[in-house]
Backbone bond lengths (Angstrom), bond angles and torsions (degrees), N, CA, C in turn:
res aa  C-N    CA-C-N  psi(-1)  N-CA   C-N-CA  omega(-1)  CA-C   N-CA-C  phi
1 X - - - 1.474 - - 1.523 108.68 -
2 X 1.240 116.90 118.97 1.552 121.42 160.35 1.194 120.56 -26.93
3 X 1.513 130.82 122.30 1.130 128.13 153.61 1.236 132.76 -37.07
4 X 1.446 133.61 135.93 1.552 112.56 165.27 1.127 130.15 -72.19
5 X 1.474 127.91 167.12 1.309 123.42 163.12 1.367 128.59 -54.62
6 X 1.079 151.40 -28.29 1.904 173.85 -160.26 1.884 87.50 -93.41
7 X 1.488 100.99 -57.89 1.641 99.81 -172.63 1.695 97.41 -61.59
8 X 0.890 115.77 -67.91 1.712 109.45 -165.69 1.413 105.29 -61.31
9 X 0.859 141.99 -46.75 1.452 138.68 167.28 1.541 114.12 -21.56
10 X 1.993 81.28 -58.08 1.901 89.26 -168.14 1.758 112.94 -72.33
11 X 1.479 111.95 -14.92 1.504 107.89 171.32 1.525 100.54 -97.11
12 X 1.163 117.29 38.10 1.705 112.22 148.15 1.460 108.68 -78.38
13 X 1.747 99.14 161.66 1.413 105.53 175.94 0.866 114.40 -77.94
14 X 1.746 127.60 -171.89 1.718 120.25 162.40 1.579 89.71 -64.99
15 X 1.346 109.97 -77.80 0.952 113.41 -167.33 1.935 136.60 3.13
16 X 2.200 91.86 -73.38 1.653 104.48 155.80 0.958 132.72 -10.36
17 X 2.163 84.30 -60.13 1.989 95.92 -138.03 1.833 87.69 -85.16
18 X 1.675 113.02 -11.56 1.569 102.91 -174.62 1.495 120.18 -83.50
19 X 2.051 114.66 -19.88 0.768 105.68 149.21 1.642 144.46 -87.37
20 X 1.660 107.60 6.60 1.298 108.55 177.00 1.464 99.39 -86.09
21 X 1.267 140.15 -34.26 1.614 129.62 -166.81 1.158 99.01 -66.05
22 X 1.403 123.53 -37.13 2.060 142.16 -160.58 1.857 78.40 -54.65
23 X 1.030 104.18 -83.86 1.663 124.70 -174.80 1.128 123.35 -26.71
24 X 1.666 109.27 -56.65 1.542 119.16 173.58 1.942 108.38 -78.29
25 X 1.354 88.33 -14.91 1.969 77.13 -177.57 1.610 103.73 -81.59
26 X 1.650 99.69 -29.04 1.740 87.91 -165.21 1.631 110.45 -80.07
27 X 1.159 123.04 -58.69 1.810 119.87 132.83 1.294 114.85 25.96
28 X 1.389 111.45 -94.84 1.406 134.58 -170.37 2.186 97.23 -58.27
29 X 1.606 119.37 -63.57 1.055 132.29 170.24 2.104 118.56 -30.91
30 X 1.365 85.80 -39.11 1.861 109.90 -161.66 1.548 91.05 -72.43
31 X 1.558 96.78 -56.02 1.623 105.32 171.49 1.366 131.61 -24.51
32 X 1.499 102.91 -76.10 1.375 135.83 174.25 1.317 110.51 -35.15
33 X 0.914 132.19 -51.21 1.404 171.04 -74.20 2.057 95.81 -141.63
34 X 1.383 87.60 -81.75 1.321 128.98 179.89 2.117 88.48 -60.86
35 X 1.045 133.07 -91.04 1.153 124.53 174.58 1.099 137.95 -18.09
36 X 1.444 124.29 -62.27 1.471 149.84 166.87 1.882 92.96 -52.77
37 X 1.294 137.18 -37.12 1.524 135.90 166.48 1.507 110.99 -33.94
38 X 1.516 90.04 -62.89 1.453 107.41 -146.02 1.698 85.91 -86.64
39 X 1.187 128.79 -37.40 1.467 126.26 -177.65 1.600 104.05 -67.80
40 X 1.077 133.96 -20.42 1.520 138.30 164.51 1.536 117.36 -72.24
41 X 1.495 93.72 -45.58 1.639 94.67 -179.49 1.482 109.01 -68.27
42 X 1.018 122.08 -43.79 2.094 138.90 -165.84 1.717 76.29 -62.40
43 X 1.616 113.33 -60.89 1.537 93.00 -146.88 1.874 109.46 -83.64
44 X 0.991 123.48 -21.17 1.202 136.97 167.20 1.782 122.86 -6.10
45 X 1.206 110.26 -54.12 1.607 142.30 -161.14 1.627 89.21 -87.13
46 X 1.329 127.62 -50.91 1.233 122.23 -170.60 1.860 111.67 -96.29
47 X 1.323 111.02 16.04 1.057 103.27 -176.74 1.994 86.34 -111.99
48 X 0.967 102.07 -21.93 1.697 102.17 -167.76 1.307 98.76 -82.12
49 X 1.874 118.77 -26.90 1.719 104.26 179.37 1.466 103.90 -77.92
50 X 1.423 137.40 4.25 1.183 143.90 149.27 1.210 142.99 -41.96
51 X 1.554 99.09 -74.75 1.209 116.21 151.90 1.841 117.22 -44.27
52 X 1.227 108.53 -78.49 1.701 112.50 -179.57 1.065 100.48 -47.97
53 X 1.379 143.29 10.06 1.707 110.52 176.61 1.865 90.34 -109.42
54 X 1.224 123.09 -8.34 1.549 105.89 139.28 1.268 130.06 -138.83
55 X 1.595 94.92 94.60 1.571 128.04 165.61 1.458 100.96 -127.52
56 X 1.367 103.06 153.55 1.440 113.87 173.37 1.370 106.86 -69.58
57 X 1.301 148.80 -175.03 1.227 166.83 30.90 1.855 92.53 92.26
58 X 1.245 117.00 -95.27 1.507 131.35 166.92 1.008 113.11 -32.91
59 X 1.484 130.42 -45.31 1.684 128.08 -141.20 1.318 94.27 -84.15
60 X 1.567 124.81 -45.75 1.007 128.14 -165.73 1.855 121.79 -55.05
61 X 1.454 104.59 -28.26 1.609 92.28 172.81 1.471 113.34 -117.00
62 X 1.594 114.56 45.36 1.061 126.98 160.48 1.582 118.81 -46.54
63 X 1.440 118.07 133.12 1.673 107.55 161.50 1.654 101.30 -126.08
64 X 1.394 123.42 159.53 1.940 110.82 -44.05 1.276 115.19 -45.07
65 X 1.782 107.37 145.24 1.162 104.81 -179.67 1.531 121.24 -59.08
66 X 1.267 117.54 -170.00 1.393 119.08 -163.98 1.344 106.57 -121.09
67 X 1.460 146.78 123.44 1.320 120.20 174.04 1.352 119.24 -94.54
68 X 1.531 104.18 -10.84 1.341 110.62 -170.48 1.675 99.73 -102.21
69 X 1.934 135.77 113.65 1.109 150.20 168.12 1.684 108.87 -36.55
70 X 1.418 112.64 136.77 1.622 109.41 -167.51 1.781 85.19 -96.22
71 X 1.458 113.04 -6.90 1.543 97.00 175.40 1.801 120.06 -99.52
72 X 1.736 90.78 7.60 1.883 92.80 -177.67 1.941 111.87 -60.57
73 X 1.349 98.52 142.19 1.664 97.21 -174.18 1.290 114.43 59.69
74 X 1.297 132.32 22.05 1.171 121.53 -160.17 2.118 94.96 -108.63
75 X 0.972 114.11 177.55 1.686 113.37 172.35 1.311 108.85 -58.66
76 X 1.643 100.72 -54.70 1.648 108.64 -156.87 1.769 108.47 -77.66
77 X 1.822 103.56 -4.41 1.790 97.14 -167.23 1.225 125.10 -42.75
78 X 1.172 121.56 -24.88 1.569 122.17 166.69 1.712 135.50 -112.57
79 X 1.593 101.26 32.57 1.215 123.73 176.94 1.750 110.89 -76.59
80 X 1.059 111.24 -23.38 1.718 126.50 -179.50 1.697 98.51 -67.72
81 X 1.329 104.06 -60.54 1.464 109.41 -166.98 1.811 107.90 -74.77
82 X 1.020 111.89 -28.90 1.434 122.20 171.16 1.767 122.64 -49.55
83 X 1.816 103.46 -47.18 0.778 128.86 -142.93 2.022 94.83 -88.80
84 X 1.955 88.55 -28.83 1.651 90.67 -159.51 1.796 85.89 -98.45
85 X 1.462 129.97 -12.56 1.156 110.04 -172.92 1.852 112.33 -84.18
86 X 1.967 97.55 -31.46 1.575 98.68 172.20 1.378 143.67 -86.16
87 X 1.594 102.63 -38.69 1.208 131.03 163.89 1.791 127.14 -43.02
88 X 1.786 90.91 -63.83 1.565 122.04 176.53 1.423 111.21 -73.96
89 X 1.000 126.91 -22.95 1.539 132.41 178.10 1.616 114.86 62.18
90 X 1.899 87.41 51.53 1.378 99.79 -172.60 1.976 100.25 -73.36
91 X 0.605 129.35 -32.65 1.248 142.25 -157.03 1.895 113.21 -56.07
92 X 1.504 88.62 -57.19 1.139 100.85 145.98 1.326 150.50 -104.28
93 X 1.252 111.91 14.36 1.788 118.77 144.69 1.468 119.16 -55.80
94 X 1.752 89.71 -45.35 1.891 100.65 179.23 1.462 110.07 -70.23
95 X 1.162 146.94 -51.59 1.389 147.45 133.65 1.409 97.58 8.61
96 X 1.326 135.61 -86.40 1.259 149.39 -153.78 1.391 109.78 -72.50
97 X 1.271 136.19 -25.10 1.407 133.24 173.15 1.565 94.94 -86.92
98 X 1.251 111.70 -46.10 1.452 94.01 -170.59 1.417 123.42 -89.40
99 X 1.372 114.30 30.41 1.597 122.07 162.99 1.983 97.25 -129.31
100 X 0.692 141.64 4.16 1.660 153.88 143.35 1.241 106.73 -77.67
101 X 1.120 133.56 -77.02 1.937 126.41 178.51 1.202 103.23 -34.94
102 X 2.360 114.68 -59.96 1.565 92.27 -159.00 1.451 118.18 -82.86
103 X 1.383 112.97 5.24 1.456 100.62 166.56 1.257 131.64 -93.19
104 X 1.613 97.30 -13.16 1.964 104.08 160.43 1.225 118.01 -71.17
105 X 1.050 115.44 -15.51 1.133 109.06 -165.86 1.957 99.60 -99.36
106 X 1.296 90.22 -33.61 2.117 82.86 173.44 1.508 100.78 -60.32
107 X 1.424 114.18 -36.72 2.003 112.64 -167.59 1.593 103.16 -63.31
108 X 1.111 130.18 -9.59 1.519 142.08 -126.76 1.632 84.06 -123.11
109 X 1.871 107.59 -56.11 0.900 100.83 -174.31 1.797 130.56 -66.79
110 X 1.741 89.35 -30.10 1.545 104.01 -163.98 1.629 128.53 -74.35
111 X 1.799 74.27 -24.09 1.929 78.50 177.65 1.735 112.37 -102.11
112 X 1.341 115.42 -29.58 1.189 139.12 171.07 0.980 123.30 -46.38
113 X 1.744 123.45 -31.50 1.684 151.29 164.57 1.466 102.39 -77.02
114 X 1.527 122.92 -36.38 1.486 97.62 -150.95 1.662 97.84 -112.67
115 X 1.528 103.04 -2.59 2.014 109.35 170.26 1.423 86.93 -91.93
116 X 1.176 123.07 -81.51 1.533 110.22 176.84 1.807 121.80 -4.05
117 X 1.485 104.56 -60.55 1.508 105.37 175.78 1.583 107.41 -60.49
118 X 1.241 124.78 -57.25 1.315 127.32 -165.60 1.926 110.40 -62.26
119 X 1.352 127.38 -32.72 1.187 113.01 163.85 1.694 126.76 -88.96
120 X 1.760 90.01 12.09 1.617 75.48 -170.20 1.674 91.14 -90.12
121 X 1.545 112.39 -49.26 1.623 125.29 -162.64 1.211 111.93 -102.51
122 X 1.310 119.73 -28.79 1.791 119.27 178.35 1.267 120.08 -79.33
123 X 1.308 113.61 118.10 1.436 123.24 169.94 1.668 130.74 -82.88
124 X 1.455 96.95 102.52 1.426 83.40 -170.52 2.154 94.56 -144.35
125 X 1.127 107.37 162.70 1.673 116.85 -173.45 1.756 107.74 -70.92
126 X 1.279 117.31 116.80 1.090 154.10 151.86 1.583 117.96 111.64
127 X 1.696 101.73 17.07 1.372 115.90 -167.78 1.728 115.28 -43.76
128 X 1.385 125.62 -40.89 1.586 153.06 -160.63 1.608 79.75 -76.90
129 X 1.398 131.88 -73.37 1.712 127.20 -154.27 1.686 95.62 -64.69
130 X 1.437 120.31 -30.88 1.443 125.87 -160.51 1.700 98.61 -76.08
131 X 1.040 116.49 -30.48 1.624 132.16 -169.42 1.118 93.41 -89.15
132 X 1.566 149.64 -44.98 1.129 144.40 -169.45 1.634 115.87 -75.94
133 X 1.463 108.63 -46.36 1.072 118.07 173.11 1.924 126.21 -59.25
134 X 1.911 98.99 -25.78 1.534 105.06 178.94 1.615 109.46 -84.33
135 X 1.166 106.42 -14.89 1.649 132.61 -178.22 1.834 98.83 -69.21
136 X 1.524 90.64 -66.82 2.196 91.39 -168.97 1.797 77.16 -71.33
137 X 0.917 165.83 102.66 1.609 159.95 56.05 1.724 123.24 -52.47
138 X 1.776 87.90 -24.65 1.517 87.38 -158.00 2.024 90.47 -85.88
139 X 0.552 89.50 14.99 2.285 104.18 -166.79 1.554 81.97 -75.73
140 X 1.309 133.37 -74.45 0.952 147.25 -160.56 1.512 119.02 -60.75
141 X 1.404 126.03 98.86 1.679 113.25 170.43 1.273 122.42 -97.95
142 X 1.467 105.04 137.49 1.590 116.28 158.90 1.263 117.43 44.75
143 X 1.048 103.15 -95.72 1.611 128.44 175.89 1.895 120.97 -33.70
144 X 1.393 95.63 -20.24 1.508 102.52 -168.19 1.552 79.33 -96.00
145 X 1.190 133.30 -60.94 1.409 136.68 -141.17 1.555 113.32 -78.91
146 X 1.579 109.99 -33.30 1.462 116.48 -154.87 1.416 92.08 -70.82
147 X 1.430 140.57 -71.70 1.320 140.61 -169.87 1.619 105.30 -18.30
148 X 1.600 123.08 -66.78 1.215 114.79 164.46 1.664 138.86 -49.35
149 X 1.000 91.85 -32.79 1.772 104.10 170.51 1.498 112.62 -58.47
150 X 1.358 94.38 -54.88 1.711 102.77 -160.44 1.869 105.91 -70.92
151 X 2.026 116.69 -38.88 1.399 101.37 145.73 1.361 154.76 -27.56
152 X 1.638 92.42 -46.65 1.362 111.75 -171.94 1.513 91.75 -87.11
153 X 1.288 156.41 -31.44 1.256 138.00 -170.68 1.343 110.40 -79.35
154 X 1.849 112.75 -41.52 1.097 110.76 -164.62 1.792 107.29 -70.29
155 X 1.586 117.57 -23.38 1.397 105.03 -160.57 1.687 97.65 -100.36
156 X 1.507 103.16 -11.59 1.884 93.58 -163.19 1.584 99.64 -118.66
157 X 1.802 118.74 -42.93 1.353 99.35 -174.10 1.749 109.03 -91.30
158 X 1.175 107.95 -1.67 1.845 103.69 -174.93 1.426 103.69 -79.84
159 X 1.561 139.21 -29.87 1.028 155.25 143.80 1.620 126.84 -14.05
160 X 1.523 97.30 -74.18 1.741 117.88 167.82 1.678 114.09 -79.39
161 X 1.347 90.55 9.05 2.398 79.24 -174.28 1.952 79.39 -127.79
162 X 1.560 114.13 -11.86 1.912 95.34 159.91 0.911 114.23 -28.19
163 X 1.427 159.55 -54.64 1.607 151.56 -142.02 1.724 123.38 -91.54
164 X 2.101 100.07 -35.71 1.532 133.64 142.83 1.361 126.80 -63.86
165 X 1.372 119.54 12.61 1.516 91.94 -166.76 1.556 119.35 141.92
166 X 1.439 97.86 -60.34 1.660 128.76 -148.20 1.485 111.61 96.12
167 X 1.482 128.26 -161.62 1.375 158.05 128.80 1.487 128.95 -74.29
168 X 1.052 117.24 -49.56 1.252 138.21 -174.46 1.858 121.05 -58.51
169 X 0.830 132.04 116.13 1.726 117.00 -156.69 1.514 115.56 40.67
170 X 1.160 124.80 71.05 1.114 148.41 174.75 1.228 120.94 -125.09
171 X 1.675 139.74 -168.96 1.304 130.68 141.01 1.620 113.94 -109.49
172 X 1.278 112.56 -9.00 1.248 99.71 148.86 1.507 150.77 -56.98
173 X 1.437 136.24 -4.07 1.357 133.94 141.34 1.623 107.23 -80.59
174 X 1.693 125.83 6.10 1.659 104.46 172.25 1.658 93.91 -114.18
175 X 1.130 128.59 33.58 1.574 128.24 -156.70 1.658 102.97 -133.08
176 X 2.004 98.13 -71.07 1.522 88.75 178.53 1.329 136.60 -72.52
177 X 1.330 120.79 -19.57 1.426 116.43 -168.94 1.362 86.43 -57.69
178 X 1.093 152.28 -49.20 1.548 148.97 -153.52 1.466 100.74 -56.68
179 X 0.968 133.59 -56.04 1.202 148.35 -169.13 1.623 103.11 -65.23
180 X 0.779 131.48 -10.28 1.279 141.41 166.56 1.464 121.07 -83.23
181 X 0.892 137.75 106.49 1.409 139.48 169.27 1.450 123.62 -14.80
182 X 1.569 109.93 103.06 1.493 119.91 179.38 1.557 99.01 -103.05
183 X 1.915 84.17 152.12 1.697 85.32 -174.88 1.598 104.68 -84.95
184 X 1.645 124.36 -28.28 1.601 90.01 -169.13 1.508 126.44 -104.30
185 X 1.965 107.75 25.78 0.827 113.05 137.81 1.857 140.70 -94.89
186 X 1.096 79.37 -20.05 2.139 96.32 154.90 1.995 99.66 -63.50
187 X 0.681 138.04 -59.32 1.453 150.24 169.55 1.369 108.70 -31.61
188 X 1.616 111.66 -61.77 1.532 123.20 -169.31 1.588 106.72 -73.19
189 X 1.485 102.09 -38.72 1.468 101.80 175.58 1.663 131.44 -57.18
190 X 1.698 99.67 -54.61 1.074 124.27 163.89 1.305 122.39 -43.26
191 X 1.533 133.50 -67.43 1.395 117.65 153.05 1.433 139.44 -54.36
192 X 1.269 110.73 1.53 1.357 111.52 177.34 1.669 111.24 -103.67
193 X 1.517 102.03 -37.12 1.416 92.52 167.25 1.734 113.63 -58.32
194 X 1.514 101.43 -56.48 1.655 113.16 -166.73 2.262 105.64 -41.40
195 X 1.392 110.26 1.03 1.366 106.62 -161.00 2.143 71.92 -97.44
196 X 1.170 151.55 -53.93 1.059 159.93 162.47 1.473 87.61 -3.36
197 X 1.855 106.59 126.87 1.474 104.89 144.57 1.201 141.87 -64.23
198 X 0.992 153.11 143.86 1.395 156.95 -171.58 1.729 114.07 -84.47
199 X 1.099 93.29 -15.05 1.852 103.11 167.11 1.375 110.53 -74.38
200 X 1.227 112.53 -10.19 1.644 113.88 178.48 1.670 91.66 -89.61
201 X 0.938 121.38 -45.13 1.657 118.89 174.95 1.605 111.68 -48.48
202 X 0.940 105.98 -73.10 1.299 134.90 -175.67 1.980 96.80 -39.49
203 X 1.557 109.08 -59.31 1.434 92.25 -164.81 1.563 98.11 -92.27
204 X 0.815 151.82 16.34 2.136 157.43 162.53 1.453 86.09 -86.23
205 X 1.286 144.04 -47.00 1.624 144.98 176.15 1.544 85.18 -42.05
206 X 1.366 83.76 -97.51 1.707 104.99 -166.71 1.939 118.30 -23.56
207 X 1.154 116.99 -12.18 1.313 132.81 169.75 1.176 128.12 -104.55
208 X 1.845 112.50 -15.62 0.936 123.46 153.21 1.720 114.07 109.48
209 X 1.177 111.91 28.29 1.574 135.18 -175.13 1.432 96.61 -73.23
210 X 1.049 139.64 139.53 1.477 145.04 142.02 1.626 109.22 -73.49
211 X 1.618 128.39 164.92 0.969 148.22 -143.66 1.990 96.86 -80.42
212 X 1.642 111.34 -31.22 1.608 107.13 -172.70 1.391 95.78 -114.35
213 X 1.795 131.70 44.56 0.959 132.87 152.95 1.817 109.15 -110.27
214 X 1.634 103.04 -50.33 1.379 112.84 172.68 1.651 112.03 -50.62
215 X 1.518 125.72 -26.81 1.077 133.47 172.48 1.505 125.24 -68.85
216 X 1.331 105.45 -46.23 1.429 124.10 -173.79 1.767 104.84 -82.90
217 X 1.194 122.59 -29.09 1.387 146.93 -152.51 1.799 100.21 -90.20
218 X 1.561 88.08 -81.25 1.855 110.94 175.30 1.491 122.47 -71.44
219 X 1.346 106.65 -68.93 0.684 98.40 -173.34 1.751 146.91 -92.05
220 X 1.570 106.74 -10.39 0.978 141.85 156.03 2.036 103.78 -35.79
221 X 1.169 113.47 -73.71 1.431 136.44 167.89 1.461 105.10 -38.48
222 X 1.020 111.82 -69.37 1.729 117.09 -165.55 1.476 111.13 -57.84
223 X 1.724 105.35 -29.12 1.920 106.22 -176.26 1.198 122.38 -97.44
224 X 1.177 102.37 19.94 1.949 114.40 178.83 1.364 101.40 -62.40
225 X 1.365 146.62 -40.47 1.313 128.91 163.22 2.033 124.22 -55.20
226 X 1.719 96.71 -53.09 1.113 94.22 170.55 1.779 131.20 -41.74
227 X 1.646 89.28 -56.51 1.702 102.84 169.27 1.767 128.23 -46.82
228 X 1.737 99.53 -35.80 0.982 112.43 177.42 1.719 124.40 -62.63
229 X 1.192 105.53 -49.54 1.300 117.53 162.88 1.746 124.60 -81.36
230 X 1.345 125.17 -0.82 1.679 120.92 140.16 1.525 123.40 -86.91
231 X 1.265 106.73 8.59 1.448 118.88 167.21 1.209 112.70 -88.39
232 X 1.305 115.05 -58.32 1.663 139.49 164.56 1.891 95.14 -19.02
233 X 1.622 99.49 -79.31 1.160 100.49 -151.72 1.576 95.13 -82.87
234 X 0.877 150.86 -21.78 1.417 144.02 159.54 1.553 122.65 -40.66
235 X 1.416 92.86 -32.06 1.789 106.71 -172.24 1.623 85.31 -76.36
236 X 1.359 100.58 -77.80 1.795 113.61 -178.97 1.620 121.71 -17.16
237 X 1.185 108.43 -58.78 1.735 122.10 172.38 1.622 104.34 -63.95
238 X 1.228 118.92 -56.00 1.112 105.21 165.54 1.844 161.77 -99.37
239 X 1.343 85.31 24.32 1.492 126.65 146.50 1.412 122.83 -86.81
240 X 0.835 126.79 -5.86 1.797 129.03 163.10 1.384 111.30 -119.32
241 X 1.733 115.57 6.43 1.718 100.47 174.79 1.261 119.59 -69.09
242 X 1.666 132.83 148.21 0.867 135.11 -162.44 1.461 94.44 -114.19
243 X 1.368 108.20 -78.83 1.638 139.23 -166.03 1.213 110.39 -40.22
244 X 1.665 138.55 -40.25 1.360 128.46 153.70 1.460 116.83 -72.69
245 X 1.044 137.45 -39.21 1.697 118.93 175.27 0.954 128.99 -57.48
246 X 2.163 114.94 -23.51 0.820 105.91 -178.46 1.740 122.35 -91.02
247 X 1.626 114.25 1.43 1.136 134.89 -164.59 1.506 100.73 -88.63
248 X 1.706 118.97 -43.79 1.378 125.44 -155.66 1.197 90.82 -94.54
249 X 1.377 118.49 -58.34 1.837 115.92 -150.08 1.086 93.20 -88.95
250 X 1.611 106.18 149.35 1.861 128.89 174.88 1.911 91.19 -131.24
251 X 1.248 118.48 -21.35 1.124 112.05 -150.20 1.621 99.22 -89.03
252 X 1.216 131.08 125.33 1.906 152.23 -176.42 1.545 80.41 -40.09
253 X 1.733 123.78 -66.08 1.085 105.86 -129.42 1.790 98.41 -95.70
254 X 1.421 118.78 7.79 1.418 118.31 174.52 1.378 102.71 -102.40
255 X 0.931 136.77 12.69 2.019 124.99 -166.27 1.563 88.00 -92.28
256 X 1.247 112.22 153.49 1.240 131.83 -177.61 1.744 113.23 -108.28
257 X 1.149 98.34 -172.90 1.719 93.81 -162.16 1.234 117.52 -75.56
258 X 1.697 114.19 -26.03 1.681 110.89 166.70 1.059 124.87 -57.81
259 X 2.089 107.61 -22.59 1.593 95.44 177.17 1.505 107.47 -95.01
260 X 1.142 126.73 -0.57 1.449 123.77 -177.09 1.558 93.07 -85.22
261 X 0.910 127.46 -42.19 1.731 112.36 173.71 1.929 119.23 -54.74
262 X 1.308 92.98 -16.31 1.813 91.51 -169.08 1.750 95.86 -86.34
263 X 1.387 91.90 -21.84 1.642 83.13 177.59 1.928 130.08 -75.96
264 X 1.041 95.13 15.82 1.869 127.59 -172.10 1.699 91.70 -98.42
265 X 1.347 126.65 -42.73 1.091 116.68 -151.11 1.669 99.24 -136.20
266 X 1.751 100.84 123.85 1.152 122.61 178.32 1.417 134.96 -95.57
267 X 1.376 127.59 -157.11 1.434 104.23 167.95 1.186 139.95 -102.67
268 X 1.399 98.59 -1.62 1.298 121.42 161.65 1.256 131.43 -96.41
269 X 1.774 121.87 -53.39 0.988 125.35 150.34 1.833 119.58 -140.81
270 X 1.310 113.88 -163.45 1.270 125.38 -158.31 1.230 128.58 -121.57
271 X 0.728 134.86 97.03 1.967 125.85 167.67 1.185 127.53 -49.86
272 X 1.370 102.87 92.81 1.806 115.98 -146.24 1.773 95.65 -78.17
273 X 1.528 125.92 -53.35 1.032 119.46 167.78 1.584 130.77 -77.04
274 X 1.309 111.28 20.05 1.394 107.78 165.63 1.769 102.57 -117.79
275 X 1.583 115.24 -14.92 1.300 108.45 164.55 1.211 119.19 -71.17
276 X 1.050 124.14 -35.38 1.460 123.40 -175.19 1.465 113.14 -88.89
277 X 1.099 120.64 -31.11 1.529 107.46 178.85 1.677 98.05 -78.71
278 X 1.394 138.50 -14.82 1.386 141.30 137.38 1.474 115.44 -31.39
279 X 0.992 129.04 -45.94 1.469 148.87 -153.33 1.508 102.48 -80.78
280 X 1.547 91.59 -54.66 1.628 96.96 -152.59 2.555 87.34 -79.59
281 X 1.088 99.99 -13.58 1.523 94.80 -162.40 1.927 87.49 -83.60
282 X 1.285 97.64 -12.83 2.120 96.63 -175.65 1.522 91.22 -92.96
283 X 1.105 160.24 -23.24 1.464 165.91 163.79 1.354 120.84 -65.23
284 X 1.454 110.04 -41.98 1.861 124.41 170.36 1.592 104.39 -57.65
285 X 1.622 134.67 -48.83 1.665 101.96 175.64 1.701 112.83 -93.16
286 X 1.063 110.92 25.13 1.599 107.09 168.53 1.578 108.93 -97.73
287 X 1.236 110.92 -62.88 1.775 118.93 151.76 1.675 96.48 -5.20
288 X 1.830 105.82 -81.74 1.523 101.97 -155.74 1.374 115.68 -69.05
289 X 1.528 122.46 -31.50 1.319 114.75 159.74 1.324 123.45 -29.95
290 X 1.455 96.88 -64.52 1.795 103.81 -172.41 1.552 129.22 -56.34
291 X 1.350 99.98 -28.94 1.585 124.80 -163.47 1.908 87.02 -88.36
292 X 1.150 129.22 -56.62 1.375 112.59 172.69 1.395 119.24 -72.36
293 X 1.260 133.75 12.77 1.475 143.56 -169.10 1.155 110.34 -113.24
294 X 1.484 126.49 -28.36 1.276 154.80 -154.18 1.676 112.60 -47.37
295 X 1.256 99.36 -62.70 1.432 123.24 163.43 1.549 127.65 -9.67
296 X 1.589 81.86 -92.63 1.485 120.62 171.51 1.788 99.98 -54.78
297 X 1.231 121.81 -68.32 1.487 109.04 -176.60 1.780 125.07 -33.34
298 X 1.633 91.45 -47.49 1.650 94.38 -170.70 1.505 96.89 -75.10
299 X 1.569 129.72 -15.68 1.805 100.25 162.88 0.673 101.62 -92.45
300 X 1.677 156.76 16.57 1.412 131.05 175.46 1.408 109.43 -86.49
301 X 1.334 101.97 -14.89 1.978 124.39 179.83 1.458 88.50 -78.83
302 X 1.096 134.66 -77.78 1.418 139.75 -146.12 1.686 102.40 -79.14
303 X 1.450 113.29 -53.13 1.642 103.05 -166.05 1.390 113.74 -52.00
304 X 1.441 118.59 173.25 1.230 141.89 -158.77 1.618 112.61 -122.70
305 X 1.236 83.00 -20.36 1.976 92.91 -167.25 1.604 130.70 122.89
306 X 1.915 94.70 -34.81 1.149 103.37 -176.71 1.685 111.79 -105.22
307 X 1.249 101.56 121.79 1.921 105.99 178.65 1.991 104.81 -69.06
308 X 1.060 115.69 135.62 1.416 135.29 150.05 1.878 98.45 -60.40
């Protein structure tokens, strides 16, 4: 009978067992090491728009730099942030991204879940060319597409939404395209359902489920992580769009926070501490998104499909 592992271990020498810990400590140490680098370097940039968002005016192009703020403890230390939340009408820029993200991100969710279902389990004729074709969409960025979009809204949908509103400086051109079927959340869905056994199909059949009960029933339930994290990044992408807000909205009180940051920076120069303490106030509801999302993301990485 084979020895165990615990037994052979324990007839190591001192010697061995002093050079196996040496080995496994420096390893583990080298690691650390190597991590804590790269976790310094990543965090570095966001610890310095920190600092500079209280420095005066001057402090900021100090050489050597300064790490310690000439406005910390000071009266005025939070006159920067004061200045960009009342003045700048940051308050409600942030308002405005964060009711635009979370509804792209529900459109993101709604159609994205239910094409997702249909190419992962529904059988139907030309499904494979139809999947391929929503796939080569994603080839194409932004930049190629919007020129046509923004035609077609301004001459055909600003027309028919006259009676609503218009189209045109609205949030409807930063709202619906979402709602429209994206491929690499059709993609994300699709492989995440396709990890789902098919015995769950098979026995909701056998009981007599139709195809938008097993959906609503099974699988609906089981992708709350998946969903959770195409929300994530749906919100994320569209909380930093630039290129449509700046195409649709004219109106002060609809621009969102990417464009309230462009207004910091001129053509000559910049308001380094009112951009960045801008910066860091457009970063504070993505942070909290993520940090309550957190959860759910790391099983949407890890799960399988099937709940314990």
């Amino acid at each position: 009978m084979a020895e165990s592992t615990s037994l052979r271990s324990a007839r190591l020498s001192l010697g061995e067992r002093a050079q196996y810990w040496i080995a496994f400590s420096t390893r583990r140490t080298l690691s650390y090491l190597l991590l804590a680098f790269f976790a310094t370097f990543t965090a570095f940039p966001f610890f310095w728009m920190v600092v500079t968002s209280f420095k005066s005016g001057n402090a900021i192009f100090e050489l050597p730099p300064n790490f310690i703020p000439d406005r910390l403890f000071q009266p005025d230390m939070f006159d920067t942030y004061v200045e960009v939340l009342t003045q700048h009408n940051f308050v409600r820029y942030t308002i405005n991204s964060f009711f635009i993200s979370t509804m792209t991100g529900i459109g993101q969710i709604i159609t994205a879940t239910m094409a997702g279902y249909a190419f992962a389990r529904l059988q139907f004729r030309g499904k494979n060319v139809l999947f391929a074709l929503l796939l080569f969409t994603a080839f194409f960025p932004v930049e190629v597409t919007i020129i046509p979009e923004f035609i077609l809204g301004a001459r055909v949908f600003d027309p028919l939404m006259e009676p609503f509103g218009g189209w045109m400086n609205t949030f409807l051109p930063l709202i619906v395209p979402s709602f429209m079927v994206g491929s690499f959340g059709t993609f994300l869905m699709r492989e995440f359902f396709s990890t789902i056994p098919t015995e769950l199909d098979e026995a909701a059949i056998i009981d007599g489920a139709t195809a938008t009960r097993i959906f609503l029933s099974i699988y609906l339930p089981l992708s709350r992580p998946a969903m959770t994290t195409l929300f994530l990044l749906a919100f994320i992408n569209n909380w930093n769009e630039l290129l449509r807000p700046v195409l649709y909205i004219r109106s002060r009180e609809l621009q969102t926070v990417t464009m309230g940051l462009t207004t910091f920076q001129g053509e000559f120069e910049a308001e380094w501490n009112l951009l960045l303490t801008g910066s860091i106030i457009a970063i504070a509801p993505l942070l909290l998104v993520y940090i309550a999302m957190q959860r759910y993301i790391v099983e949407g990485i890890t799960t399988t499909g099937i709940k314990g």
